[in-house]
C-alpha positions as CSV (number, residue, x, y, z in Angstrom):
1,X,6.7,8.1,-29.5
2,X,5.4,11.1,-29.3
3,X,1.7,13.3,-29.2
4,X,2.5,16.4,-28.1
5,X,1.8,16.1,-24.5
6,X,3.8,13.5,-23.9
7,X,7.5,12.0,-25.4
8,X,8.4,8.7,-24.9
9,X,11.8,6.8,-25.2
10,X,12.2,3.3,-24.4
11,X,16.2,2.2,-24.2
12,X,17.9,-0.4,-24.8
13,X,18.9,-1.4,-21.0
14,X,14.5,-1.3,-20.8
15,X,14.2,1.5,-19.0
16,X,11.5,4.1,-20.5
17,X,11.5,8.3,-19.9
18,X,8.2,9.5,-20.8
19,X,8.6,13.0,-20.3
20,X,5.2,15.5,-19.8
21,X,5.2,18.6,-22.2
22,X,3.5,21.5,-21.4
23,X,6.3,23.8,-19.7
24,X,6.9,25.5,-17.8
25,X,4.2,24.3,-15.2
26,X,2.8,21.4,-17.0
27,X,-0.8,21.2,-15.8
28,X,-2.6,18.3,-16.6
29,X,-6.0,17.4,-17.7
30,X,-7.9,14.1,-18.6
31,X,-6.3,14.2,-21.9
32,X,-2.8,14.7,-20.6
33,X,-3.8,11.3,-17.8
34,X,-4.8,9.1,-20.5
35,X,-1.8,9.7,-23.0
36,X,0.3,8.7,-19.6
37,X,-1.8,5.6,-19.4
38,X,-1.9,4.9,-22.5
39,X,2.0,4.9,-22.8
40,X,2.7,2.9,-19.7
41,X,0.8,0.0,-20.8
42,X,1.8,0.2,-24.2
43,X,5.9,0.7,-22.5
44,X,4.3,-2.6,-20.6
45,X,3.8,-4.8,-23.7
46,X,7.3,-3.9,-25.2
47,X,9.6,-5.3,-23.3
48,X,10.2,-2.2,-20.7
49,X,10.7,-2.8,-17.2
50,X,10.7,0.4,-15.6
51,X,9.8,3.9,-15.9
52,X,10.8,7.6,-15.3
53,X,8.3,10.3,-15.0
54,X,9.6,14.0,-15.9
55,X,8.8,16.9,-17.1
56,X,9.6,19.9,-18.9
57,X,9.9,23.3,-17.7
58,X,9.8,25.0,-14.7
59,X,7.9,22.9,-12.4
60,X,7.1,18.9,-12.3
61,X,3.8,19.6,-12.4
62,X,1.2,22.7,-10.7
63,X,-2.0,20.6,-11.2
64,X,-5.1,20.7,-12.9
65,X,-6.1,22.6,-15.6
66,X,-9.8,23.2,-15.6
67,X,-11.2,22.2,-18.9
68,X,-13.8,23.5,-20.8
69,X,-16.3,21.2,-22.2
70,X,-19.6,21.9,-23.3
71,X,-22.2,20.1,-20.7
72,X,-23.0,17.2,-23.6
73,X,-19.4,16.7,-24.0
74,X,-18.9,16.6,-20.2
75,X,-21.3,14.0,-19.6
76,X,-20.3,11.5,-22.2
77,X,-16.5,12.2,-21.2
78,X,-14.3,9.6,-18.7
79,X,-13.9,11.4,-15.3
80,X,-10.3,12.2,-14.5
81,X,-10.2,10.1,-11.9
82,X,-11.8,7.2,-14.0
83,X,-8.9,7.5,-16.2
84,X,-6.1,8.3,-13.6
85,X,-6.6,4.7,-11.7
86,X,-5.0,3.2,-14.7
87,X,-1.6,4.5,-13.6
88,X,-1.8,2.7,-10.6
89,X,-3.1,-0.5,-11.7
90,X,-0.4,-0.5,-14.6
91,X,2.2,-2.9,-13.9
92,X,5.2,-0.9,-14.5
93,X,7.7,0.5,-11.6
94,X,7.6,4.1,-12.1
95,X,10.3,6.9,-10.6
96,X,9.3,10.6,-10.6
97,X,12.2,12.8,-11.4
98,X,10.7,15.6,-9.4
99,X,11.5,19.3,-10.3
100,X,10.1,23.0,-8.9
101,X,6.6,22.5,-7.8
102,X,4.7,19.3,-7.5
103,X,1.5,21.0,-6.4
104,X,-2.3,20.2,-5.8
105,X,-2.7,17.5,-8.1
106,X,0.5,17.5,-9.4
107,X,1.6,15.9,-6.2
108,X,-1.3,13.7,-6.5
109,X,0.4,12.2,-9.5
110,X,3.6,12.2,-8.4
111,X,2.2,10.0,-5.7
112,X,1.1,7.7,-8.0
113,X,5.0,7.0,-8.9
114,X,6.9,4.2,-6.8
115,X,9.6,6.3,-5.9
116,X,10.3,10.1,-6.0
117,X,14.0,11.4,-7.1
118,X,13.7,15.0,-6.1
119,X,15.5,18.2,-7.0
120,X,16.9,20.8,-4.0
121,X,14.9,23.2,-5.7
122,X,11.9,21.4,-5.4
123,X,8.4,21.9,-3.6
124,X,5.5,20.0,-2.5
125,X,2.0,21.2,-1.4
126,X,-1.9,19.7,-0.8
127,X,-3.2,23.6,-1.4
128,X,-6.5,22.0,-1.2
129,X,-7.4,23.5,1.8
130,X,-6.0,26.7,0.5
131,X,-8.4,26.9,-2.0
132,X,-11.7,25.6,-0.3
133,X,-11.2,22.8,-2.3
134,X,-11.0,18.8,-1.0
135,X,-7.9,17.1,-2.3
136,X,-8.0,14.7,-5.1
137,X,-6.3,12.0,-7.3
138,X,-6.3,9.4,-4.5
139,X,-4.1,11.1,-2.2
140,X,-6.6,10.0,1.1
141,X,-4.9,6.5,0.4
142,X,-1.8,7.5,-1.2
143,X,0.0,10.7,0.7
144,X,-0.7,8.8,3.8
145,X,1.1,5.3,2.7
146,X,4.0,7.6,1.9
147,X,4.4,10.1,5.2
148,X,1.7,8.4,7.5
149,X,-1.3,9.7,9.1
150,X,-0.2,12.7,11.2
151,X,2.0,14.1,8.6
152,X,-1.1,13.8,6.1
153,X,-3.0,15.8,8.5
154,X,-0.3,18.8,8.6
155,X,-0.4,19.0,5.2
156,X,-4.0,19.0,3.7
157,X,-5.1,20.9,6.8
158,X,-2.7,23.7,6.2
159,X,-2.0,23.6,2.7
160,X,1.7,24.8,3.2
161,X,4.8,24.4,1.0
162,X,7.5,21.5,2.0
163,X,10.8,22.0,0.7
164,X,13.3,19.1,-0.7
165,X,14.6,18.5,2.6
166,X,12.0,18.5,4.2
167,X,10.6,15.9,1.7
168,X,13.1,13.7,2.3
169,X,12.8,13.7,6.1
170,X,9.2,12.9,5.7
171,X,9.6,10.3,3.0
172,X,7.6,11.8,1.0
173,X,10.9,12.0,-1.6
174,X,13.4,9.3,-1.8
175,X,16.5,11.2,-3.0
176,X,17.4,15.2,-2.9
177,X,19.7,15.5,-5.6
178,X,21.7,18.8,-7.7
179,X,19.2,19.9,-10.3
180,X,21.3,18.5,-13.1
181,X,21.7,15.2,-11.8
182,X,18.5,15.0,-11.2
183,X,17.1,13.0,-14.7
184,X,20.6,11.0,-14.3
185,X,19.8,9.9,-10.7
186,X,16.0,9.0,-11.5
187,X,17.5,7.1,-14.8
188,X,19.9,5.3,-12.2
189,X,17.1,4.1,-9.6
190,X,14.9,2.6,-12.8
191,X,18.3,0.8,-13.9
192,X,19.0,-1.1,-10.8
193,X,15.4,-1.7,-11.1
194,X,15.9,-2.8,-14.8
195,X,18.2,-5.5,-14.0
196,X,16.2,-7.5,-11.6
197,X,13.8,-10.6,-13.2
198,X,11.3,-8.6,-14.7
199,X,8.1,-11.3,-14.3
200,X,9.1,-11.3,-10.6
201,X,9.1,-7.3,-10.3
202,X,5.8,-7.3,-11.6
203,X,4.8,-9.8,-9.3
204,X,6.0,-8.4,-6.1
205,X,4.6,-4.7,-7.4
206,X,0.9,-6.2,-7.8
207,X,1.4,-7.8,-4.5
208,X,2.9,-5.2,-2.8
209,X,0.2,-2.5,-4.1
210,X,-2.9,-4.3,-4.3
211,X,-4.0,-2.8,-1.4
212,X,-3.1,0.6,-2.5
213,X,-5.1,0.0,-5.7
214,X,-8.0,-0.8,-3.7
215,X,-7.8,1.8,-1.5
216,X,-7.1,3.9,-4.3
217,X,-10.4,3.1,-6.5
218,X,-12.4,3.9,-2.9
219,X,-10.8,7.5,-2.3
220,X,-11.5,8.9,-5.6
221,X,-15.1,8.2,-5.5
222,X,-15.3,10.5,-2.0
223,X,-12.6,13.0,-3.4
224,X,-14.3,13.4,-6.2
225,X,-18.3,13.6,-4.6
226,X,-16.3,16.1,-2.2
227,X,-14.7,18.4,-4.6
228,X,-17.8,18.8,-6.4
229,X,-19.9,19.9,-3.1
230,X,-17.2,22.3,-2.5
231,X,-16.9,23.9,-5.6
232,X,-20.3,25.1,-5.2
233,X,-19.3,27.6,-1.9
234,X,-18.0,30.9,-1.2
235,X,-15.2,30.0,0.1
236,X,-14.2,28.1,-2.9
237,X,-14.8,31.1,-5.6
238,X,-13.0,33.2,-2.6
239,X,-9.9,30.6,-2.7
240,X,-9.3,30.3,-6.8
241,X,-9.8,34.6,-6.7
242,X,-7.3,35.2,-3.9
243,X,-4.6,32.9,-5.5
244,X,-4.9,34.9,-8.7
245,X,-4.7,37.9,-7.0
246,X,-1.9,36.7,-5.2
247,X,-3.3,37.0,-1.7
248,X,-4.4,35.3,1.7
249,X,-7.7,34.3,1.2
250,X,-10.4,35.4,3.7
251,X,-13.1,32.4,4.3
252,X,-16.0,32.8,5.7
253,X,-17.0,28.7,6.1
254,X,-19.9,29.2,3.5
């Protein structure tokens, strides 16, 4: 299966690699969101039990494109985060095979993965802050499930980069593995998965992230309200122009 953003393979040992890509960075957009959804609970109906998440390229995923839609097509257009929530109420065990930069939103959607195999090359940053911009894709109930609350803090607050080890030490990965193992070792974790009843890993996933969901479906609706507030300041134009430029921004809390 295939539509250009996305490749999927389901196995015969029922494990599935949908694979993202736009390389090297592969940014996503609502488009990109809803082909993922779309193939997990298709993947869902057809016998798979579990999931990897890769990627192309250079980098696991550098976040957001911004789109550009007319304002008529805008408004009669799903929200991102309308169509994101269906990757977490899908009932398919996912593992992130996690390579270069999962930033911004990028690590919201590796978030949104049950596990995280990650490469020692890899990096993960909320640059939200960074930006004058509010974080997004459910991370308000998602990064802090993962690390906990003071950890979250460090993060969005400062917007800095956290290496694989560090990852690991904060549980925000699950594995640090050699760059080429890394597909192998994700591909591994879904197996063991794989062999379990599948009706009961279902049912111990919804159970287990109900909560999550719920929480979930509450964030976006403030990240979002949030993000759009913020886009409207200084500081925000100030934050997109200094990372282009390659620069420390200077904000001005207007």
């Amino acid at each position: 299966m295939s539509n250009g953003d996305i490749k999927v393979d389901l196995a015969t040992d029922h494990v599935a690699t949908i694979e993202m890509c736009r390389g090297p960075n592969n940014f996503f957009d609502t488009a990109l969101i809803e082909s993922l959804g779309d193939a997990l609970n298709e993947l869902a109906e057809d016998q798979c039990r579990a999931v990897v998440l890769c990627s192309e390229g250079r980098n696991f995923c550098a976040g957001a494109r911004l789109e550009s839609t007319s304002s008529s097509d805008a408004a009669q257009a799903p929200h991102l985060y309308d169509v994101a929530i269906t990757l977490f109420e899908q009932p398919l065990p996912i593992v992130a095979a996690v390579q270069g930069a999962a930033v911004g939103g990028g690590l919201g959607l590796a978030l949104a993965a049950d596990f995280r195999i990650a490469a020692e090359d890899s990096r993960f940053t909320a640059s939200f802050a960074r930006l004058g911009f509010h974080h997004g894709f459910g991370m308000t109930a998602t990064l802090p499930n993962v690390i906990g609350a003071q950890a979250t803090l460090d993060l969005l607050y400062t917007g800095r980069n956290v290496g694989a080890a560090e990852a690991k030490s904060l549980g925000l990965c699950d594995e640090v593995v050699p760059a080429d193992e890394l597909r192998a070792r994700a591909r591994a974790r879904a197996h063991a998965i794989a062999q379990s009843a599948p009706l009961a890993v279902r049912s111990i996933r919804a159970t287990m992230r109900r909560t999550l969901v719920d929480e979930v479906r509450l964030a976006v609706s403030r990240e979002r309200s949030e993000q759009e507030r913020l886009m409207a300041t200084a500081d925000f134009t100030e934050g997109v122009t200094a990372m282009s430029e390659r620069r420390d921004p200077d904000f001005h809390g207007v």
